[in-house]
C-alpha positions as CSV (number, residue, x, y, z in Angstrom):
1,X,62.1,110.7,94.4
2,X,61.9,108.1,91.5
3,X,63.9,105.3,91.8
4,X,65.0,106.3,95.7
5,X,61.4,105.4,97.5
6,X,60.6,102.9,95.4
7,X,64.0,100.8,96.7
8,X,62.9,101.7,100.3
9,X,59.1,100.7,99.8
10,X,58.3,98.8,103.5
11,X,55.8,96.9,102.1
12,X,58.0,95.4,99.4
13,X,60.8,94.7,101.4
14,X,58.2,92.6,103.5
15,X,57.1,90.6,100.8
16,X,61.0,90.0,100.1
17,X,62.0,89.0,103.1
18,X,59.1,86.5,103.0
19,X,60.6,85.1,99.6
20,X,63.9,84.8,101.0
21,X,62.4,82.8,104.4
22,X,60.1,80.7,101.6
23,X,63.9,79.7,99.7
24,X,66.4,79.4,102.4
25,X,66.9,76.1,103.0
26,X,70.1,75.3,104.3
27,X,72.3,77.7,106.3
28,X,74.1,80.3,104.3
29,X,76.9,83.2,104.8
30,X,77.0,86.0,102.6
31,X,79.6,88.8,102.5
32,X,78.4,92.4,101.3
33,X,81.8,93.6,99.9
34,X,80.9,97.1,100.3
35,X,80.4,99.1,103.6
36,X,78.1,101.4,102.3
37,X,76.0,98.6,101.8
38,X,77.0,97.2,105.4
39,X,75.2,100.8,106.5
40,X,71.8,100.4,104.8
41,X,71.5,96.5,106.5
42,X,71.7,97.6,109.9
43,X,70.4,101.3,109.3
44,X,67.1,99.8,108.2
45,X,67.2,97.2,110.5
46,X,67.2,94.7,108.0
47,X,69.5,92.5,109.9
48,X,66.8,91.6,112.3
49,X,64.1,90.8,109.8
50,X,66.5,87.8,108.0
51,X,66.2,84.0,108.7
52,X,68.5,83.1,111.9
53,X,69.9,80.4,108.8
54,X,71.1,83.4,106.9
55,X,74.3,85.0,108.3
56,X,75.3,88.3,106.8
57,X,79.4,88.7,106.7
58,X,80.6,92.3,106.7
59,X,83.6,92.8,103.9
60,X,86.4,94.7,103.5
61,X,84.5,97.1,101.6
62,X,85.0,100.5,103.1
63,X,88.7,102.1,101.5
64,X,89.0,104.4,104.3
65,X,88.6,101.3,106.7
66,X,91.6,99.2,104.7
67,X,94.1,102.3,104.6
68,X,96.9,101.1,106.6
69,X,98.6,103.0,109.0
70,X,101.9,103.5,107.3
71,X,100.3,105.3,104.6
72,X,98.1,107.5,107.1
73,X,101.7,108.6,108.9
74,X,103.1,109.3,105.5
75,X,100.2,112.1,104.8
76,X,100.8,113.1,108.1
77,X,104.8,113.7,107.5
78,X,103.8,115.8,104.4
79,X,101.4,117.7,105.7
80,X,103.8,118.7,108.6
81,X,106.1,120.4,106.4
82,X,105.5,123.6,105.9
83,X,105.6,123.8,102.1
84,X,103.1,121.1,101.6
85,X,99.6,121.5,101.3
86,X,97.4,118.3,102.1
87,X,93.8,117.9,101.0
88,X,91.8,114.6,101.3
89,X,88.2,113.7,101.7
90,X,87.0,114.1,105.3
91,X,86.6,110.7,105.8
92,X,90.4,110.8,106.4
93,X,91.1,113.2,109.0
94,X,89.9,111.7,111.6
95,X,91.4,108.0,110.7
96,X,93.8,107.2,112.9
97,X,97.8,106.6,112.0
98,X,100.6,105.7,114.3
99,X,100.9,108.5,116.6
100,X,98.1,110.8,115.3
101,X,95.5,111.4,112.8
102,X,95.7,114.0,109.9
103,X,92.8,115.9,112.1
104,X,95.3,116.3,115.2
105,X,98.3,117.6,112.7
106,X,95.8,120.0,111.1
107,X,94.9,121.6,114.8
108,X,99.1,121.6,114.9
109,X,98.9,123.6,112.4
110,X,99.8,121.9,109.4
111,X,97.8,122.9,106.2
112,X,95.2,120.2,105.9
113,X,92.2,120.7,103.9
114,X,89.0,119.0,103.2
115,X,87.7,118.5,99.5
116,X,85.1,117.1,98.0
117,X,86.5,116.4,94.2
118,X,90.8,116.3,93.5
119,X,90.3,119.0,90.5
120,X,89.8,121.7,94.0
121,X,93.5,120.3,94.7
122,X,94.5,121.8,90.9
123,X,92.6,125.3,91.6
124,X,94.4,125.0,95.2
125,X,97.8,124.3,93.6
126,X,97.4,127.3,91.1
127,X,96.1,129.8,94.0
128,X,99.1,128.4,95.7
129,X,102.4,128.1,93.6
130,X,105.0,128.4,95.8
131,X,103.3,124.8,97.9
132,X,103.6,121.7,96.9
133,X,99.8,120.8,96.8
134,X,99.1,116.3,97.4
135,X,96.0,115.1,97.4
136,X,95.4,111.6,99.7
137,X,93.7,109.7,97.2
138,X,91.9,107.0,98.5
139,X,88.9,104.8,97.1
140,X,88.1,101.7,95.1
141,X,87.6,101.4,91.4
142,X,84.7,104.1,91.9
143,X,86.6,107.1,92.7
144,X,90.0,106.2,90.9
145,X,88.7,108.0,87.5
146,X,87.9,111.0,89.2
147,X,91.4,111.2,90.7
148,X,92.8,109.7,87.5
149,X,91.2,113.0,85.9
150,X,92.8,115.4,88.0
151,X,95.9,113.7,87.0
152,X,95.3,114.8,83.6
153,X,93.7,118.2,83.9
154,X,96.7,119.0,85.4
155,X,98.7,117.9,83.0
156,X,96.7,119.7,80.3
157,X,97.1,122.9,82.3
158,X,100.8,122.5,83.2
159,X,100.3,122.8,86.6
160,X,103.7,120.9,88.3
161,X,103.0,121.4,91.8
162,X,100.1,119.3,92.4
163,X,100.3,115.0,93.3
164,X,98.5,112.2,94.3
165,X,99.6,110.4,97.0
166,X,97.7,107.3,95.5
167,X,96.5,104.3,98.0
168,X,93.7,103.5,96.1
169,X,92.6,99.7,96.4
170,X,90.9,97.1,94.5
171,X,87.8,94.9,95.1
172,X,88.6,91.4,93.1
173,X,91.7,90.4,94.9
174,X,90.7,91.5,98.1
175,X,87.7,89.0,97.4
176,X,90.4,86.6,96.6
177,X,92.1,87.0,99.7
178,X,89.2,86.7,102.0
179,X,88.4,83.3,100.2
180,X,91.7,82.0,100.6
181,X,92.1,82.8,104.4
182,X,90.9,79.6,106.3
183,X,89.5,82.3,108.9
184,X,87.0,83.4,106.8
185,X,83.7,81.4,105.9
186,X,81.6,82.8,102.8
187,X,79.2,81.1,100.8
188,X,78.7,83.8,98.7
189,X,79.1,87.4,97.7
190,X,76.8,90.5,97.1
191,X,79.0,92.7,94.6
192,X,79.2,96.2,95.4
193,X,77.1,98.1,92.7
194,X,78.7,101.3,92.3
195,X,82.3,99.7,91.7
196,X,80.6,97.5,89.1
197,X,78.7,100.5,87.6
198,X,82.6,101.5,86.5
199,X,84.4,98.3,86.5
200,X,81.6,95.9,85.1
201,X,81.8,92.5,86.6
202,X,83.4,90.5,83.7
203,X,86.2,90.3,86.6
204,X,84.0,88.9,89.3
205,X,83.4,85.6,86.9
206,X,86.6,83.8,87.1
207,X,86.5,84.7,91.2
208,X,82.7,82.7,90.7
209,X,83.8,79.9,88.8
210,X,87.3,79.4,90.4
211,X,86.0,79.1,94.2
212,X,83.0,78.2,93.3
213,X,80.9,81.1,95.0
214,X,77.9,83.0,93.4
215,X,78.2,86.6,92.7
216,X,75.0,88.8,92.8
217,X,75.8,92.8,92.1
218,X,73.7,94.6,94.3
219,X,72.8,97.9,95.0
220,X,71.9,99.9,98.4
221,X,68.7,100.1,98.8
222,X,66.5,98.0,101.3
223,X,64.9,96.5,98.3
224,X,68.4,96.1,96.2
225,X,69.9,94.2,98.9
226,X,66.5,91.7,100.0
227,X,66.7,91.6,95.8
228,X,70.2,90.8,95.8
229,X,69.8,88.3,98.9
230,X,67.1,86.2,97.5
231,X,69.2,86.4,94.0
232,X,72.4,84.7,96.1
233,X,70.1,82.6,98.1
234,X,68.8,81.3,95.2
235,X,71.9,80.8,93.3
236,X,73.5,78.4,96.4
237,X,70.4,76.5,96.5
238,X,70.6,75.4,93.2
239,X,74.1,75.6,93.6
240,X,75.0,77.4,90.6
241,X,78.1,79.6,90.7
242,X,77.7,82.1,88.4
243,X,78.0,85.8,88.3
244,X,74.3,87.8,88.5
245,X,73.5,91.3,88.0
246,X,70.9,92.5,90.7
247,X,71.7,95.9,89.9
248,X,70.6,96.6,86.1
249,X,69.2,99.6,86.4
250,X,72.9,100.9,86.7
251,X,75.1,98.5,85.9
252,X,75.8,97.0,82.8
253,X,78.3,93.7,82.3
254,X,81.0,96.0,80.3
255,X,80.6,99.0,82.4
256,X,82.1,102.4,81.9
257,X,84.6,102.1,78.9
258,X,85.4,105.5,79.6
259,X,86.5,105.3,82.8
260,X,88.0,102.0,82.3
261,X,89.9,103.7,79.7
262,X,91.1,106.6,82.1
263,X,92.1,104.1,84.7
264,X,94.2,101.9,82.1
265,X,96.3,105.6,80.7
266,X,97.1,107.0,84.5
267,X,97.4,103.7,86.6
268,X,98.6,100.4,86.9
269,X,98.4,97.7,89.2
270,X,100.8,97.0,92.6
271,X,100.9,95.3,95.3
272,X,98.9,97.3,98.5
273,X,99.1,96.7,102.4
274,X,95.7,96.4,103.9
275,X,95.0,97.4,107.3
276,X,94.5,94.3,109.6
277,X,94.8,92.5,106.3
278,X,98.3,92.5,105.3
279,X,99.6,92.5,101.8
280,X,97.3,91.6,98.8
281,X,99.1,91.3,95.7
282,X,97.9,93.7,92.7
283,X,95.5,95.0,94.7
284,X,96.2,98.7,94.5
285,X,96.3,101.1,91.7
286,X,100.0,103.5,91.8
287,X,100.7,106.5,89.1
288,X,102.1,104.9,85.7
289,X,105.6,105.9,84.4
290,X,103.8,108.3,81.7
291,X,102.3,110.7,84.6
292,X,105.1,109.6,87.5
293,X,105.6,113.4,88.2
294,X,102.4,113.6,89.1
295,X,103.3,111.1,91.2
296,X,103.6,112.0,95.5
297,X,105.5,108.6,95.9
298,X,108.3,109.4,92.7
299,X,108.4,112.9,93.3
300,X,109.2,113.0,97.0
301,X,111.7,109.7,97.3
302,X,108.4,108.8,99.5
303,X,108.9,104.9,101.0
304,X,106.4,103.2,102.8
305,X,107.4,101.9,106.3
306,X,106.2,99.5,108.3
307,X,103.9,100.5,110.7
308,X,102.5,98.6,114.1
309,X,98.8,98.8,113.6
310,X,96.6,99.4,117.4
311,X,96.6,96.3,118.9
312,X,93.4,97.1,121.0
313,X,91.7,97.3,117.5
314,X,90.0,94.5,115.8
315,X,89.8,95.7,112.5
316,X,91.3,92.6,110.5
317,X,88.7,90.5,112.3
318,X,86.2,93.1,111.4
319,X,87.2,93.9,107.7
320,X,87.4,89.9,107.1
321,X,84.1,89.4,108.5
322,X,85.9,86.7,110.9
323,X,83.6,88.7,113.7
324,X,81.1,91.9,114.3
325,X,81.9,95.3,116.2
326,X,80.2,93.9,118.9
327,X,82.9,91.1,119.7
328,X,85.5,93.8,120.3
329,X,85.7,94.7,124.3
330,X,86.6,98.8,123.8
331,X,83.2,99.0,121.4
332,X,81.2,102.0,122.4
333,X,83.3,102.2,125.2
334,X,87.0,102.9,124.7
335,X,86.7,103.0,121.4
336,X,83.8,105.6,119.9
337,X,83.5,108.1,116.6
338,X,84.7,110.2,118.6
339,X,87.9,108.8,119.4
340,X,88.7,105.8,117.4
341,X,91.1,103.0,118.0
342,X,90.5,102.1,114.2
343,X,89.2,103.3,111.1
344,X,85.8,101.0,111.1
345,X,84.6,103.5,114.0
346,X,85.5,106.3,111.9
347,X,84.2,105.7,108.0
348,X,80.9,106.3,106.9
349,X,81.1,103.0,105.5
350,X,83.1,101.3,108.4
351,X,81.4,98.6,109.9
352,X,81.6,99.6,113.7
353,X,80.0,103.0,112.8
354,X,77.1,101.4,111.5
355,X,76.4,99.6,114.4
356,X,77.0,102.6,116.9
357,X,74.7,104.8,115.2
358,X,72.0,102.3,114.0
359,X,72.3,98.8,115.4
360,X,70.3,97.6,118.9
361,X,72.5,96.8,121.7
């Protein structure tokens, strides 16, 4: 498949590797912001091929992961009541919330379903108009639009009993965050591709030149990410803090205007709770005033409690890269995909996943 096997080309990724152990000079820490790209270093075993200078830093890069509690047991309350339907990506069922997961309320009964784009909630809603239809939107700047769209066709097609319950998140200030916790150690960041493939990474320069970091957007490939490596590597060497694009073949430095544009007419910024993160300040995207009746948060009265996060779970630790799946004690054990103390176990771009399905023990 052209431009798939190319990326994942052994021999290449060899020669790469070798680039990076001819560079490295000093010893580094990198953080890949995104989870998905997390998967594809321990899936391909990547992680054992690097320098023992070069330590990789999992991020906080996995929405799913970051969902807090408080907002899991607020889908959970909707989807409850009897004239609420509740659709989300899978990736949610299973996550878990205070006293159970929207998978256990489902086989309670409640009227959970599993989608794979927010315009099925609209075709839902008008199959359904007596029920109140809310879709758990969730995702970073990649899937807002998409959500932000269904937003709109509804709109368009007068459909008032459909709703977002929004917790989408945002990828700068949670950079920001992790590089002004004394916890966390990074040297440098690998950009997540497909948020900058929406987004841009005109952002990502004042991060760069303010905390004096290099940024390299990287893709998911085996060869992206060695590409992206060497790229960061390079840049700390000569220390340069600047912004790079590893990723050109999808990314551009303005992005998707269109998207952009779609994200600026149905959202704005607030502040977001983090799971095992705490509260990041304009990190979140919530329903602007123009479309608040498409709102689950304004149309319900809906308030966001606080909520006591697992205290057997590790997932701050994790999500900060402070330390690996393997530090916790319950990993593999009491804690499995199975049944999850915390959303890194459950995501397909969670952290302790990865390492239960690919990584050597």
């Amino acid at each position: 498949m052209k431009y798939l096997q190319e990326f994942a080309d052994e021999t290449l990724v060899k020669e790469g590797i070798e680039k990076i152990r001819s560079l490295i000079k000093h010893p580094w820490k990198i953080m890949e912001v995104c989870g998905g790209q997390t998967h594809s270093f321990v899936k391909y075993g990547l992680l054992d091929l690097l320098p023992k200078t070069l330590q990789l830093i999992h991020g906080p890069g996995c929405p799913v992961c970051v969902t807090p509690s408080s907002i899991i047991d607020l889908a959970v309350e909707l989807a409850q009541q009897p004239q609420f339907i509740l659709c989300s990506f899978g990736d949610m069922l299973r996550v878990p919330g205070t006293t159970m997961s929207l998978l256990e309320a489902k086989s309670r009964g409640a009227d959970v379903r599993i989608l794979y784009s927010p315009l099925e909630a609209i075709k839902i809603a008008k199959e359904n108009p007596l029920k109140e239809v809310v879709f758990f939107a969730v995702g970073f700047e990649t899937t807002a639009p998409a959500n932000g769209l269904s937003v709109k066709q509804a709109h368009r097609e007068g459909v008032k009993n459909y709703s977002l319950l929004s917790a989408h998140v945002l990828v700068p200030p949670a950079m920001e965050a992790i590089l002004n916790d004394s916890e966390a150690k990074v040297d440098g960041f690998l950009a997540a591709g497909h948020v900058c493939t929406i987004m841009g990474y005109d952002d990502y320069e004042p991060i760069a030149y303010n905390y004096h970091v290099p940024i390299v957007v990287s893709g998911f490939e085996p060869l992206d990410l060695i590409h992206g490596l060497y790229r960061t590597i390079y840049l700390l060497e000569n220390k340069s803090n600047i912004v790079e694009n590893a990723y050109a073949r999808v990314v551009t430095k303005a992005g998707n205007r269109t998207a952009q544009a779609l994200l600026l007419e149905v959202f704005e910024p607030c502040d977001r709770y983090w799971r095992g993160i705490g509260l990041i300040p304009n990190s979140g995207l919530k329903i602007n005033k123009t479309y608040q009746e498409y709102d689950a948060f304004h149309k319900f009265s809906l308030q966001i409690e606080s909520a006591k996060e697992n205290t057997e779970c590790i997932a701050g630790d994790i999500l900060k890269g402070i330390k690996k799946p393997f530090d916790c004690k319950h990993f593999g054990k009491k804690c499995t995909p199975l049944f999850p103390l915390g959303a890194p176990m459950v995501s397909n771009e969670g952290a302790c996943a990865a390492y239960y399905n690919y990584a050597k023990i």
